[in-house]
CHARMM-style PDB file with segment names, atoms N, HN, CA, C and O in Angstrom:
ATOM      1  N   UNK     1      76.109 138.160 212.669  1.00  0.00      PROA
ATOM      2  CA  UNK     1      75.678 139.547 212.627  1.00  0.00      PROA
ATOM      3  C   UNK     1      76.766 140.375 211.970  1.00  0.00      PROA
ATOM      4  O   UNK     1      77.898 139.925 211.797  1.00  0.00      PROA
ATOM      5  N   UNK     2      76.396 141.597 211.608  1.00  0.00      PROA
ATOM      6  HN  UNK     2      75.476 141.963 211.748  1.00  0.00      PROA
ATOM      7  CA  UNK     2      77.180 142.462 210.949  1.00  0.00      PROA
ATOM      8  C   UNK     2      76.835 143.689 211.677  1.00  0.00      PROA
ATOM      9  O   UNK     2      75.807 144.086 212.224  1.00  0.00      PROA
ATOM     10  N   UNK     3      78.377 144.313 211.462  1.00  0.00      PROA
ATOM     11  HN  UNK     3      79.213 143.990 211.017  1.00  0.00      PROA
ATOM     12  CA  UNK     3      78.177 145.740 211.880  1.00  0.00      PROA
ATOM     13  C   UNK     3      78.460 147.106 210.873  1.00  0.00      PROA
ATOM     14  O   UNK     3      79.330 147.342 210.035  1.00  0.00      PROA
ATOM     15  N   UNK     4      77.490 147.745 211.292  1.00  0.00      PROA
ATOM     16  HN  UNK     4      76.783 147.553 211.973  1.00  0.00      PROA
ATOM     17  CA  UNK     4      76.462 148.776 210.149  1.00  0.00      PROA
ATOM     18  C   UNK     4      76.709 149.909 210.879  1.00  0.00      PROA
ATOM     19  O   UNK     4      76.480 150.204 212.052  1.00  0.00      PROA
ATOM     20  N   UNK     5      77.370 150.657 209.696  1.00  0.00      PROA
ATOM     21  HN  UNK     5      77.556 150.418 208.743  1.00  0.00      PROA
ATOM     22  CA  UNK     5      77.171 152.511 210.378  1.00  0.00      PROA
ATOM     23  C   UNK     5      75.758 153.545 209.549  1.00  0.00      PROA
ATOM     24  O   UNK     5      75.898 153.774 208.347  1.00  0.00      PROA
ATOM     25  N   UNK     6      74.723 153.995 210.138  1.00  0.00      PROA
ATOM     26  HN  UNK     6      74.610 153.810 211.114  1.00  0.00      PROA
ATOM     27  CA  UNK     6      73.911 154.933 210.017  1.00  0.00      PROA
ATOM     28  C   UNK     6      73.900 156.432 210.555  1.00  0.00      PROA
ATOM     29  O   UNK     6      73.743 156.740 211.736  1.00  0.00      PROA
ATOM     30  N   UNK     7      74.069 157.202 209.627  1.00  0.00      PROA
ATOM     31  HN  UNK     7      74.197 156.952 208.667  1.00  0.00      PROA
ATOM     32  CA  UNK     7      73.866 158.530 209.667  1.00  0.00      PROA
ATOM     33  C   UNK     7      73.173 159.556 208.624  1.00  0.00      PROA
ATOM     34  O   UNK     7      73.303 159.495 207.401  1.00  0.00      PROA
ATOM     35  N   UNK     8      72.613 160.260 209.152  1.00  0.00      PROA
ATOM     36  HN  UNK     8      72.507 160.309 210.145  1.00  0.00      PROA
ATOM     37  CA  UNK     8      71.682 161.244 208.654  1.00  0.00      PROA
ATOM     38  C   UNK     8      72.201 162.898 208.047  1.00  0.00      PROA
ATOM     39  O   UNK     8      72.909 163.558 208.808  1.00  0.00      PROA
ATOM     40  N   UNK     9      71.935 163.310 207.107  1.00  0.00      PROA
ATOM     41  HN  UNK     9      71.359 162.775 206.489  1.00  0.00      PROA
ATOM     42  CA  UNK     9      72.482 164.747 207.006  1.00  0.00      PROA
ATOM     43  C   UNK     9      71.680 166.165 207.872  1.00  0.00      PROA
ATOM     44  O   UNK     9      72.015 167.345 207.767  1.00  0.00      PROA
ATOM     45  N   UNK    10      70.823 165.736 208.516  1.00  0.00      PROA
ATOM     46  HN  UNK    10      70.551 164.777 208.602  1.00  0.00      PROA
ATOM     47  CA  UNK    10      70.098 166.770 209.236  1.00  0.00      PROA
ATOM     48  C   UNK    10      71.269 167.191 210.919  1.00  0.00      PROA
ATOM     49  O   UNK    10      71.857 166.639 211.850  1.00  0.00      PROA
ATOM     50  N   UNK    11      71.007 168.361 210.401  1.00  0.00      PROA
ATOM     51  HN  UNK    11      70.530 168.809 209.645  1.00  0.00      PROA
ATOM     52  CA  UNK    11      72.144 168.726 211.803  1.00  0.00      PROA
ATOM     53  C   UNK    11      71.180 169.360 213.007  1.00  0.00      PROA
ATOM     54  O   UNK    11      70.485 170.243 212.505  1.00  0.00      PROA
ATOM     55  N   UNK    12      71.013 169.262 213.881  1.00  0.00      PROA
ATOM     56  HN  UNK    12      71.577 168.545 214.288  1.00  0.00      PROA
ATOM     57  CA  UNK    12      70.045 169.079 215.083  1.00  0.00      PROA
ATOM     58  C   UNK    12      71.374 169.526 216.144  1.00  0.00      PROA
ATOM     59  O   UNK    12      72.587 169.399 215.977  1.00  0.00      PROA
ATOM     60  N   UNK    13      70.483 170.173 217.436  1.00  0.00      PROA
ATOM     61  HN  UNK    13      69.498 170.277 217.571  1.00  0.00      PROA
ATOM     62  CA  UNK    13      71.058 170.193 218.630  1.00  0.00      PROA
ATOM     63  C   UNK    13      70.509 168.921 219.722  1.00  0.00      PROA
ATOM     64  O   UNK    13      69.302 168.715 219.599  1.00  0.00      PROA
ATOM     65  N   UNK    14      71.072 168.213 220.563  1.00  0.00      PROA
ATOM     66  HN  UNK    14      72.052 168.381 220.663  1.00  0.00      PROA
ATOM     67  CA  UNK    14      70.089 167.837 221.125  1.00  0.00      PROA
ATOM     68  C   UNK    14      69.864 166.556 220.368  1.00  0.00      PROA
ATOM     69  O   UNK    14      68.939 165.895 220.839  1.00  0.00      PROA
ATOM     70  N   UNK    15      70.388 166.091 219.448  1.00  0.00      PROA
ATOM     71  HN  UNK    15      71.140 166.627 219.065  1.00  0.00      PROA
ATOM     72  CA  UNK    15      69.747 165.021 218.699  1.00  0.00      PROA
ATOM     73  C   UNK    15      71.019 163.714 218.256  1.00  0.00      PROA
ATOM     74  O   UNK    15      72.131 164.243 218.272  1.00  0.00      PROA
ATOM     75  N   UNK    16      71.073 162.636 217.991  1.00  0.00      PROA
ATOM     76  HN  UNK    16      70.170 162.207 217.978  1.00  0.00      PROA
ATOM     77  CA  UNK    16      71.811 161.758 217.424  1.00  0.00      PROA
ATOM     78  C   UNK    16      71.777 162.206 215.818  1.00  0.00      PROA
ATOM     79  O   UNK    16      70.832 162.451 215.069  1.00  0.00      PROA
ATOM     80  N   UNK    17      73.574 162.206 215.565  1.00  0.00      PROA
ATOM     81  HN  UNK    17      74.342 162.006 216.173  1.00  0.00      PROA
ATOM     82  CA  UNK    17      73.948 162.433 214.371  1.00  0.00      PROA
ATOM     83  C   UNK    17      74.032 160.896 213.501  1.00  0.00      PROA
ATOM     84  O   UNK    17      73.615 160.761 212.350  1.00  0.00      PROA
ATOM     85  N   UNK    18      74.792 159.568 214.493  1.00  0.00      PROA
ATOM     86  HN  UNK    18      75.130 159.677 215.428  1.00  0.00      PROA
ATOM     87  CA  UNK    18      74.700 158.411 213.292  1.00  0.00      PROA
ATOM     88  C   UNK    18      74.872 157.905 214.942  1.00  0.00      PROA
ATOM     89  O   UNK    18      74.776 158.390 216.070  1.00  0.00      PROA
ATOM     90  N   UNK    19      75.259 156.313 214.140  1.00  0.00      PROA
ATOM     91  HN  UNK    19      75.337 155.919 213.224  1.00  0.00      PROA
ATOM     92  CA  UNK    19      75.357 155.339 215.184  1.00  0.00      PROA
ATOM     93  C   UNK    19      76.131 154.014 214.215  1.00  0.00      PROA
ATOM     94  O   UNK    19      76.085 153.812 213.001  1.00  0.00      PROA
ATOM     95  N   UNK    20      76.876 153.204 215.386  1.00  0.00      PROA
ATOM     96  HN  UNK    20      76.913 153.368 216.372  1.00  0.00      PROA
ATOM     97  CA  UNK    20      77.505 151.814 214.781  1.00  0.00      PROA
ATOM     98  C   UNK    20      76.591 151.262 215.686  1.00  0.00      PROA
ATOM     99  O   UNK    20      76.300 151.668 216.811  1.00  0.00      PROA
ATOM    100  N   UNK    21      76.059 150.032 214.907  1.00  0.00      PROA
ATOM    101  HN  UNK    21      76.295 149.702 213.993  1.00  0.00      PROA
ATOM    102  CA  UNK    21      75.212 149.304 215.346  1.00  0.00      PROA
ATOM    103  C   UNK    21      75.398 148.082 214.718  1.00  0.00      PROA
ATOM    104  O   UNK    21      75.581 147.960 213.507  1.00  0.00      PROA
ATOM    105  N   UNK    22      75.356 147.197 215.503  1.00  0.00      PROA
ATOM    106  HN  UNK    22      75.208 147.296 216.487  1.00  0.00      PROA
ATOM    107  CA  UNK    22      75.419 145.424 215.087  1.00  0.00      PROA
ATOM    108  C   UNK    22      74.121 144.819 214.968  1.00  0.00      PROA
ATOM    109  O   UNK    22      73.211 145.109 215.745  1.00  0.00      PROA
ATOM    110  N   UNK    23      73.988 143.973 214.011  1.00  0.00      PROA
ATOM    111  HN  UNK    23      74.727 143.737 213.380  1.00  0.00      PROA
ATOM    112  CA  UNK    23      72.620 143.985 213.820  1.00  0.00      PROA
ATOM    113  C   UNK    23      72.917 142.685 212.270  1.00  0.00      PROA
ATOM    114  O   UNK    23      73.831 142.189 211.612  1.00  0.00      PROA
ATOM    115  N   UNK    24      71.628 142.683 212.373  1.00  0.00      PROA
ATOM    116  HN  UNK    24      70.885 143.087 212.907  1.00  0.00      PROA
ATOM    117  CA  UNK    24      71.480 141.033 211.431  1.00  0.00      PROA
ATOM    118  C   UNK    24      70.927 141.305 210.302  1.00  0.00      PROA
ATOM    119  O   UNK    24      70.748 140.397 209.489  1.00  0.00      PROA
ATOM    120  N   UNK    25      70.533 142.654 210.018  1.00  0.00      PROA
ATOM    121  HN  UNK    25      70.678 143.392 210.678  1.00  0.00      PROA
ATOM    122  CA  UNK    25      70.028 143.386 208.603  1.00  0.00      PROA
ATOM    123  C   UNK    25      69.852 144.738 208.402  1.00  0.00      PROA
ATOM    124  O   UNK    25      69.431 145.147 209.484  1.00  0.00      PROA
ATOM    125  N   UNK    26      69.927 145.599 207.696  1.00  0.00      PROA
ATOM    126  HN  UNK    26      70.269 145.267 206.817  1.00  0.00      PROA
ATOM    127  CA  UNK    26      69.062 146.770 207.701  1.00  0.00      PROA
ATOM    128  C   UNK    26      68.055 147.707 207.930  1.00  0.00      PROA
ATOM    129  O   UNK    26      68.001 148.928 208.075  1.00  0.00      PROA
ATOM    130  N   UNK    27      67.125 146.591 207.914  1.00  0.00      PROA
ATOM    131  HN  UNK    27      67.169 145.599 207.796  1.00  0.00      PROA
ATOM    132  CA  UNK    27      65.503 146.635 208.635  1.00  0.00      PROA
ATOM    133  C   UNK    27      66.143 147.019 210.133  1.00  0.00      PROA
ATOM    134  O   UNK    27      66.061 148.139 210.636  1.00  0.00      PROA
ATOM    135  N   UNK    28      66.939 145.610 210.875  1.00  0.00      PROA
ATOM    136  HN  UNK    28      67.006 144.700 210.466  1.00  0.00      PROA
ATOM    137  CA  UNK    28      66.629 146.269 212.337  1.00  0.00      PROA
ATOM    138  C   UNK    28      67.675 147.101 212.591  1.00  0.00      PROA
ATOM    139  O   UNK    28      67.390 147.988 213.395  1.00  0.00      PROA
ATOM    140  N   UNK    29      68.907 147.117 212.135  1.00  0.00      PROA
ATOM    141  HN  UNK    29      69.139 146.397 211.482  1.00  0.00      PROA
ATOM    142  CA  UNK    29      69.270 148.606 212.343  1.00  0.00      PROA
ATOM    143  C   UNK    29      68.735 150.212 212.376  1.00  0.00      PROA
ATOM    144  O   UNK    29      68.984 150.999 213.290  1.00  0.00      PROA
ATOM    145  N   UNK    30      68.046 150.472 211.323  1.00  0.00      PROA
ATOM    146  HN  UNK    30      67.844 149.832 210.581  1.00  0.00      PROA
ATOM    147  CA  UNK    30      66.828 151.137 211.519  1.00  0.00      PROA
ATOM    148  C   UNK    30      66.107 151.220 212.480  1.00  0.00      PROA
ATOM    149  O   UNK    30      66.079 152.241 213.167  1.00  0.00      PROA
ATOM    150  N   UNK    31      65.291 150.046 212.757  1.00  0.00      PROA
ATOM    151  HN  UNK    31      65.314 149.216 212.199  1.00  0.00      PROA
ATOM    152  CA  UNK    31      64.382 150.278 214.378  1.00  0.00      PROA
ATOM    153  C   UNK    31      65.689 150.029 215.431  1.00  0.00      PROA
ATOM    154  O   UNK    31      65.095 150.048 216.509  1.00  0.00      PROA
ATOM    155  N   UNK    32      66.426 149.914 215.597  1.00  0.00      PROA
ATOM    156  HN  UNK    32      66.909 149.898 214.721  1.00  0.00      PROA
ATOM    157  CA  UNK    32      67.563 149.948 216.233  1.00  0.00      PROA
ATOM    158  C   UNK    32      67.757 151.927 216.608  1.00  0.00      PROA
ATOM    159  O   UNK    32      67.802 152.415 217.738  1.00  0.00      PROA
ATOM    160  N   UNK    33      67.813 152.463 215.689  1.00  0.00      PROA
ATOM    161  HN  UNK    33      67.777 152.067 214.772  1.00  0.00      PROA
ATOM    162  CA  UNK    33      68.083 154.075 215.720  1.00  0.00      PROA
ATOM    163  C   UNK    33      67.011 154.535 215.927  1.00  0.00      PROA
ATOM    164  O   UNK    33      67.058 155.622 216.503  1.00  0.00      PROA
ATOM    165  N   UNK    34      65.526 153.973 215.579  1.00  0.00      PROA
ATOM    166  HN  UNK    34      65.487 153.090 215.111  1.00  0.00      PROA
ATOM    167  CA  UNK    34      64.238 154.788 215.769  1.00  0.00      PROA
ATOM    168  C   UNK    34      64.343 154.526 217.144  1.00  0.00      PROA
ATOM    169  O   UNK    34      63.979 155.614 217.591  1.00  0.00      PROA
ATOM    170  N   UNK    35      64.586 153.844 218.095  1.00  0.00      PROA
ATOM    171  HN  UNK    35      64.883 152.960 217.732  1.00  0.00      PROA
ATOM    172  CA  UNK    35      64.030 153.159 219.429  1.00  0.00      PROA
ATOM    173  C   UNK    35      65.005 154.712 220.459  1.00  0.00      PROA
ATOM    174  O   UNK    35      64.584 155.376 221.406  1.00  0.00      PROA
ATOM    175  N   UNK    36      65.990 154.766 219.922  1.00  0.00      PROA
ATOM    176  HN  UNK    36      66.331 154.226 219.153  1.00  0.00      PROA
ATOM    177  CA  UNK    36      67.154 155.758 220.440  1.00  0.00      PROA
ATOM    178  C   UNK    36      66.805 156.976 220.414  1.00  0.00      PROA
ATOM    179  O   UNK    36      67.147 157.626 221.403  1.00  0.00      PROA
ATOM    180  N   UNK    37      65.932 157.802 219.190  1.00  0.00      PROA
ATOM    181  HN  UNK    37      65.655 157.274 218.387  1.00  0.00      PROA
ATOM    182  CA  UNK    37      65.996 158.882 219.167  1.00  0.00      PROA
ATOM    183  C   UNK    37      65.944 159.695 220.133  1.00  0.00      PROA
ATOM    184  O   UNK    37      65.433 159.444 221.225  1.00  0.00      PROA
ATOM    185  N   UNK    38      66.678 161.147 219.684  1.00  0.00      PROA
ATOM    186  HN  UNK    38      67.094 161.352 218.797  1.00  0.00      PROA
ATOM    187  CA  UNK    38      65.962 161.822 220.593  1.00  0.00      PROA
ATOM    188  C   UNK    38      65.149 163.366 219.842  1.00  0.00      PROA
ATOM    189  O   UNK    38      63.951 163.093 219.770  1.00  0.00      PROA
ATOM    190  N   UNK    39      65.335 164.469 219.424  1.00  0.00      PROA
ATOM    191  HN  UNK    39      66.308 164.691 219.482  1.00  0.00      PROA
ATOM    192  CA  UNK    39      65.086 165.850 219.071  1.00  0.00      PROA
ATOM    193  C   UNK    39      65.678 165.238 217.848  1.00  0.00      PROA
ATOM    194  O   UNK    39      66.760 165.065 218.410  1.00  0.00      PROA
ATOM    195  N   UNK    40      65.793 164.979 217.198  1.00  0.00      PROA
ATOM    196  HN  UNK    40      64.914 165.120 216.742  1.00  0.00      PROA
ATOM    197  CA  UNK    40      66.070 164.370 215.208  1.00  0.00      PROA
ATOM    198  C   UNK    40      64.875 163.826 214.914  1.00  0.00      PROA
ATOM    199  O   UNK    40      64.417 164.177 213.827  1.00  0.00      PROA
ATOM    200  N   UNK    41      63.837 162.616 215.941  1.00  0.00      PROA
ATOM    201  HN  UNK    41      64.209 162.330 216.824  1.00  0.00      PROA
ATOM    202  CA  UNK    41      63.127 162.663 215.950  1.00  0.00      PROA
ATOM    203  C   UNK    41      62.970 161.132 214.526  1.00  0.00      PROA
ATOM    204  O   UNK    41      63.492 161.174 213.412  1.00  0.00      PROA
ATOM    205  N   UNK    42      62.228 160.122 215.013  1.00  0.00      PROA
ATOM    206  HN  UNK    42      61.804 160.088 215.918  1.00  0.00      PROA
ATOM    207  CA  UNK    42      62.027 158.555 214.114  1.00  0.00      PROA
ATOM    208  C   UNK    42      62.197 158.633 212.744  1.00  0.00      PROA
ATOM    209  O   UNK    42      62.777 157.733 212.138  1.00  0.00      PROA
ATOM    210  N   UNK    43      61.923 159.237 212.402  1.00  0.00      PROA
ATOM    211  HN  UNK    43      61.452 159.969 212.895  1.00  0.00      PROA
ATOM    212  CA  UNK    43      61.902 159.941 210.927  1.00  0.00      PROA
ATOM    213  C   UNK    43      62.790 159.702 210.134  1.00  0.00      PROA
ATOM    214  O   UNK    43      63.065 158.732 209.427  1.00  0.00      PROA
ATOM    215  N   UNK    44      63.368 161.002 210.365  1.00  0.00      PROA
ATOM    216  HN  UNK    44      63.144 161.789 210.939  1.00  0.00      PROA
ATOM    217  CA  UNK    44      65.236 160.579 209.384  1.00  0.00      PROA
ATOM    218  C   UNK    44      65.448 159.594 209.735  1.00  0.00      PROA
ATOM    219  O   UNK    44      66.245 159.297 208.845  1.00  0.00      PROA
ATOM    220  N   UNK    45      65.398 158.531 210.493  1.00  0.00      PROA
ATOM    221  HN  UNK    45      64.751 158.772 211.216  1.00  0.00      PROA
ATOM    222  CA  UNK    45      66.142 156.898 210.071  1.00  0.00      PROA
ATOM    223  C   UNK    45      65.746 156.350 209.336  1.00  0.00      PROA
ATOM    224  O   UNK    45      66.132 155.235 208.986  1.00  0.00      PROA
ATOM    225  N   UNK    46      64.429 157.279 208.672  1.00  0.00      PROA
ATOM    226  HN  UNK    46      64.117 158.185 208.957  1.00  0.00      PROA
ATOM    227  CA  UNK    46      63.936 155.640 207.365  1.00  0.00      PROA
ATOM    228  C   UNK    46      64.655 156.579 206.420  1.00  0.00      PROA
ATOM    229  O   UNK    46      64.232 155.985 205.428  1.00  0.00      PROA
ATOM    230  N   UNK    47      65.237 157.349 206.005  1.00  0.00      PROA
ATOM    231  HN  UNK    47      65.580 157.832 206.811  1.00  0.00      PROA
ATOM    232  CA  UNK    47      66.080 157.679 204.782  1.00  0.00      PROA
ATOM    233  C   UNK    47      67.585 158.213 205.009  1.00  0.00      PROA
ATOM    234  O   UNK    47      68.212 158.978 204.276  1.00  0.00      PROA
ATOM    235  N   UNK    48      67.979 157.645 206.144  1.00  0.00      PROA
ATOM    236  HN  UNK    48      67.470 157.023 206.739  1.00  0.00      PROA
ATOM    237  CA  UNK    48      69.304 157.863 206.617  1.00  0.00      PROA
ATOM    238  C   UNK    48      70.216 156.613 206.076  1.00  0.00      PROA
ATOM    239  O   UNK    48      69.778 155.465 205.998  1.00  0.00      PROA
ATOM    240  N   UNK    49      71.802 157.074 205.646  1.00  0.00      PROA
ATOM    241  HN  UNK    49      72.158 158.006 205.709  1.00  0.00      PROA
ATOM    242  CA  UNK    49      72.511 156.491 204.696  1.00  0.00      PROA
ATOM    243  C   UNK    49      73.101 155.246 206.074  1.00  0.00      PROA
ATOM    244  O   UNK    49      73.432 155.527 207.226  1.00  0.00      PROA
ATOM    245  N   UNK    50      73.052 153.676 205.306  1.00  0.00      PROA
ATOM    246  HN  UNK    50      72.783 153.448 204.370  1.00  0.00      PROA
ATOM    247  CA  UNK    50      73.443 152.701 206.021  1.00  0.00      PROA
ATOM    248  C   UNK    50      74.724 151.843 205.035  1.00  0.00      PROA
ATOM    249  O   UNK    50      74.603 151.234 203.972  1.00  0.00      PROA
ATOM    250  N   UNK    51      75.875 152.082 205.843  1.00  0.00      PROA
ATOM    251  HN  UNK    51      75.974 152.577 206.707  1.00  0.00      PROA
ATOM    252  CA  UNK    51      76.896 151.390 205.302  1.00  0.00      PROA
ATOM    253  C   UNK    51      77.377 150.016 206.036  1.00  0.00      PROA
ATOM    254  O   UNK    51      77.591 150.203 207.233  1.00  0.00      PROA
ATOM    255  N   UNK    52      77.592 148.706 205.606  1.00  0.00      PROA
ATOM    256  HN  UNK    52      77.419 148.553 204.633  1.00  0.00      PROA
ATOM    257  CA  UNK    52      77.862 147.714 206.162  1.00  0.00      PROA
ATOM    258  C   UNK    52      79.428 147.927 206.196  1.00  0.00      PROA
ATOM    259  O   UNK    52      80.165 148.364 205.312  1.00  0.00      PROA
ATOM    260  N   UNK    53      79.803 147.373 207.823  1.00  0.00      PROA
ATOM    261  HN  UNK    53      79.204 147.018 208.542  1.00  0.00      PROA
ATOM    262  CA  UNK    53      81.307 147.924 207.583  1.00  0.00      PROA
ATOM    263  C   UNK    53      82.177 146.186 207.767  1.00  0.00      PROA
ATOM    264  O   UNK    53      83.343 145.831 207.596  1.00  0.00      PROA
ATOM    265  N   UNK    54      80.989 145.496 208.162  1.00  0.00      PROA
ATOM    266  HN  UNK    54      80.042 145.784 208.300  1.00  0.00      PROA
ATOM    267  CA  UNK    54      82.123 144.409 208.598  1.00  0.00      PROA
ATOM    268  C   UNK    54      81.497 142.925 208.856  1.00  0.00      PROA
ATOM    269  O   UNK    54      80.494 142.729 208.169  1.00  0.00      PROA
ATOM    270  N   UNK    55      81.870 141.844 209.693  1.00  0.00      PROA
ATOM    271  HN  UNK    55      82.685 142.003 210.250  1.00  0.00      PROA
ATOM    272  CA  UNK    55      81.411 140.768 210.721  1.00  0.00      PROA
ATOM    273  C   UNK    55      81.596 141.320 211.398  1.00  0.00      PROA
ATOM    274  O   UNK    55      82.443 142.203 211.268  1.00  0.00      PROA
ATOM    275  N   UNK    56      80.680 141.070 212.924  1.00  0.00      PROA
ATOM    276  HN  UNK    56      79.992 140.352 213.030  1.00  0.00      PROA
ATOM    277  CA  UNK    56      80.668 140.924 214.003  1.00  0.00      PROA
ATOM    278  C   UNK    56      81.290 139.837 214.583  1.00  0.00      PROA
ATOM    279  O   UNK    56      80.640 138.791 214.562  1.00  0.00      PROA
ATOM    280  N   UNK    57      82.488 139.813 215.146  1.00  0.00      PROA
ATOM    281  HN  UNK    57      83.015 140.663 215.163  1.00  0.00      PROA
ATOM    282  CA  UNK    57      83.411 139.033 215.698  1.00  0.00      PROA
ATOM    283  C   UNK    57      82.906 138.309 216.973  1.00  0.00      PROA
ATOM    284  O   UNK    57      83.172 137.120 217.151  1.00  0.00      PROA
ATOM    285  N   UNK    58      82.113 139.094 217.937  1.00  0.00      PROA
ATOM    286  HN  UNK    58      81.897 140.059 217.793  1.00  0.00      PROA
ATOM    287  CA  UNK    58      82.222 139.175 219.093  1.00  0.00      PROA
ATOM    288  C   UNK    58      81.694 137.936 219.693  1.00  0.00      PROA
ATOM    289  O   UNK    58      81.525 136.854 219.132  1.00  0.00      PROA
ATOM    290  N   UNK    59      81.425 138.307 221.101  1.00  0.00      PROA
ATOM    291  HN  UNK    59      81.562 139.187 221.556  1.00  0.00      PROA
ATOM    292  CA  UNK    59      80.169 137.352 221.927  1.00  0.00      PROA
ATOM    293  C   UNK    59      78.795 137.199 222.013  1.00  0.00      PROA
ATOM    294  O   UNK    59      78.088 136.194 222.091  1.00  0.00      PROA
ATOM    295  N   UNK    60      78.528 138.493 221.981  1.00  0.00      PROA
ATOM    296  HN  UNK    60      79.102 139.310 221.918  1.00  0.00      PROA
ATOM    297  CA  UNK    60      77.197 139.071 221.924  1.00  0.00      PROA
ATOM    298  C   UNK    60      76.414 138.381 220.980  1.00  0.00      PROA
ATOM    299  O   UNK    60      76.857 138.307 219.834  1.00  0.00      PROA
ATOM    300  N   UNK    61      75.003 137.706 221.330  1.00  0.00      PROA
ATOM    301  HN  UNK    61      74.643 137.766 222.261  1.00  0.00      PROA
ATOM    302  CA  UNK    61      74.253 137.027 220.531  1.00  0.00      PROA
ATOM    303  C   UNK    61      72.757 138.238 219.837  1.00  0.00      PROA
ATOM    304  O   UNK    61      72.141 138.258 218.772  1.00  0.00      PROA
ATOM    305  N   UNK    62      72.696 139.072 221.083  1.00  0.00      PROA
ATOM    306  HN  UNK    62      73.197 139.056 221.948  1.00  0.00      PROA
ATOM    307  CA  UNK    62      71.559 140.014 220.500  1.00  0.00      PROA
ATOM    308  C   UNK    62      72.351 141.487 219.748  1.00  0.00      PROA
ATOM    309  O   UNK    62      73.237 142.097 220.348  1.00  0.00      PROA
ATOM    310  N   UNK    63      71.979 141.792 218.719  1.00  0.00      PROA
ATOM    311  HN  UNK    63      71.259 141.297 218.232  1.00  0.00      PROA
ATOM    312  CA  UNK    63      72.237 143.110 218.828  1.00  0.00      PROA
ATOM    313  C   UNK    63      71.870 144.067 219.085  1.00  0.00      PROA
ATOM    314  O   UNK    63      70.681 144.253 219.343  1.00  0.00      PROA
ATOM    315  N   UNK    64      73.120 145.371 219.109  1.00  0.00      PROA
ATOM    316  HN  UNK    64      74.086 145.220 218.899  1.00  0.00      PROA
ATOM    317  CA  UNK    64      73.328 146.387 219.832  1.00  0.00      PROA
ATOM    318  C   UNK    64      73.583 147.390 219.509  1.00  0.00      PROA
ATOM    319  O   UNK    64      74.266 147.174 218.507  1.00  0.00      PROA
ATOM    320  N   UNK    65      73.514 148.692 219.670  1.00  0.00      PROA
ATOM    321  HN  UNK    65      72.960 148.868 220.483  1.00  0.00      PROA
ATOM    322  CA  UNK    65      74.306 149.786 219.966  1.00  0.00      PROA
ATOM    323  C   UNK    65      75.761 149.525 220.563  1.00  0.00      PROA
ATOM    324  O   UNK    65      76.156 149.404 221.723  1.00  0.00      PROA
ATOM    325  N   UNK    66      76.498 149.479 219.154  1.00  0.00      PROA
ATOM    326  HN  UNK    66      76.177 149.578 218.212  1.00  0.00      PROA
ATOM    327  CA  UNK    66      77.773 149.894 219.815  1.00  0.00      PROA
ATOM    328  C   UNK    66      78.551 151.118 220.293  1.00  0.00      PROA
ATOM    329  O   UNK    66      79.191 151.166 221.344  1.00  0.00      PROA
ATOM    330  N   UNK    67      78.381 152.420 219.112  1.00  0.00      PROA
ATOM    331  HN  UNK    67      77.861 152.382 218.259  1.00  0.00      PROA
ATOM    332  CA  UNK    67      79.035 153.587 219.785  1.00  0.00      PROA
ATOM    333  C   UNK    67      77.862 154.672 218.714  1.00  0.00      PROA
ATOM    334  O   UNK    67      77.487 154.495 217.555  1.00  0.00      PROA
ATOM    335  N   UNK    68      77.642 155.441 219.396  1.00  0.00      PROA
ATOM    336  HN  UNK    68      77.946 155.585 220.337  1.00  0.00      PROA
ATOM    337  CA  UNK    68      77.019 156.478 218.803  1.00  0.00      PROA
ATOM    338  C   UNK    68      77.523 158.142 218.877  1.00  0.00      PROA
ATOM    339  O   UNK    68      78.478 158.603 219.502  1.00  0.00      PROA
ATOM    340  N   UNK    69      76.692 158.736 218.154  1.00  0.00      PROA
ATOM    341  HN  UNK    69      75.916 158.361 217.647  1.00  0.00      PROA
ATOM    342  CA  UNK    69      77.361 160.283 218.076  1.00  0.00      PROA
ATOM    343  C   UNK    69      76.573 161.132 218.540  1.00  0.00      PROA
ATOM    344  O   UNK    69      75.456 160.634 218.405  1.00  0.00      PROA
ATOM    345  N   UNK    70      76.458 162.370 219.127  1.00  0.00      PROA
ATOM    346  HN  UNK    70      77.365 162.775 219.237  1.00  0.00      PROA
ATOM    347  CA  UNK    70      75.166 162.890 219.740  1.00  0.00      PROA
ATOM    348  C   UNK    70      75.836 164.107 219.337  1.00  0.00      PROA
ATOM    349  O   UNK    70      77.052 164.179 219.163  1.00  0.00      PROA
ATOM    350  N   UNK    71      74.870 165.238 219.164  1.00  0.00      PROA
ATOM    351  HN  UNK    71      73.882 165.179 219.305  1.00  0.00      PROA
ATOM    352  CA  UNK    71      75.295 166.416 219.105  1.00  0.00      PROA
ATOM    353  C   UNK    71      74.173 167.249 220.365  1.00  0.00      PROA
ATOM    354  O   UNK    71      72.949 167.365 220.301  1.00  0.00      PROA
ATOM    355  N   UNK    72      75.061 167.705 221.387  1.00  0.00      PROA
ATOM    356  HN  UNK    72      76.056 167.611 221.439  1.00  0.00      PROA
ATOM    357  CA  UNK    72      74.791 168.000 222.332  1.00  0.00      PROA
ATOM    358  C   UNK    72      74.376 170.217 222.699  1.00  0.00      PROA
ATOM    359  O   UNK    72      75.155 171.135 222.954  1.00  0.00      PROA
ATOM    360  N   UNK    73      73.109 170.197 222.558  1.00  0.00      PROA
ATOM    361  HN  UNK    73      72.475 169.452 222.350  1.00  0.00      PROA
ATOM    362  CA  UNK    73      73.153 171.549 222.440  1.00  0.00      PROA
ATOM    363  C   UNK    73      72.826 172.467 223.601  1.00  0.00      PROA
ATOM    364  OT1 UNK    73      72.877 173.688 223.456  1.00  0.00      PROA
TER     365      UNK     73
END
């Protein structure tokens, strides 16, 4: 697996700004962030910018949500 940062330019209260997420492609990173939403709303993740940052080193066999950003209003 690889780990993938996604974020969106829509600025929202109340809503997730990006997320690091481990994940085995693009596709499910995506439904990875749609499953999370909250007030940003499924949407912006199908045209939200996805950068691969790395391997996944770890233990973990499923992926995950590793750390996310929320903007809290």
């Amino acid at each position: 697996m690889k780990i993938y940062t996604i974020e969106h330019e829509e600025s929202n209260y109340d809503a997730y700004l990006g997320h690091v997420i481990v994940a085995n492609d693009k596709k499910e990173v995506r439904e990875i962030a749609k499953k999370s939403s909250a007030d940003e709303g499924k949407e912006v993740w199908d045209k939200a910018k996805i950068t691969t940052e790395g391997e996944y080193t770890g233990k973990k066999k499923e992926p995950f949500t590793m750390l996310s950003d929320f903007s809290a209003g």
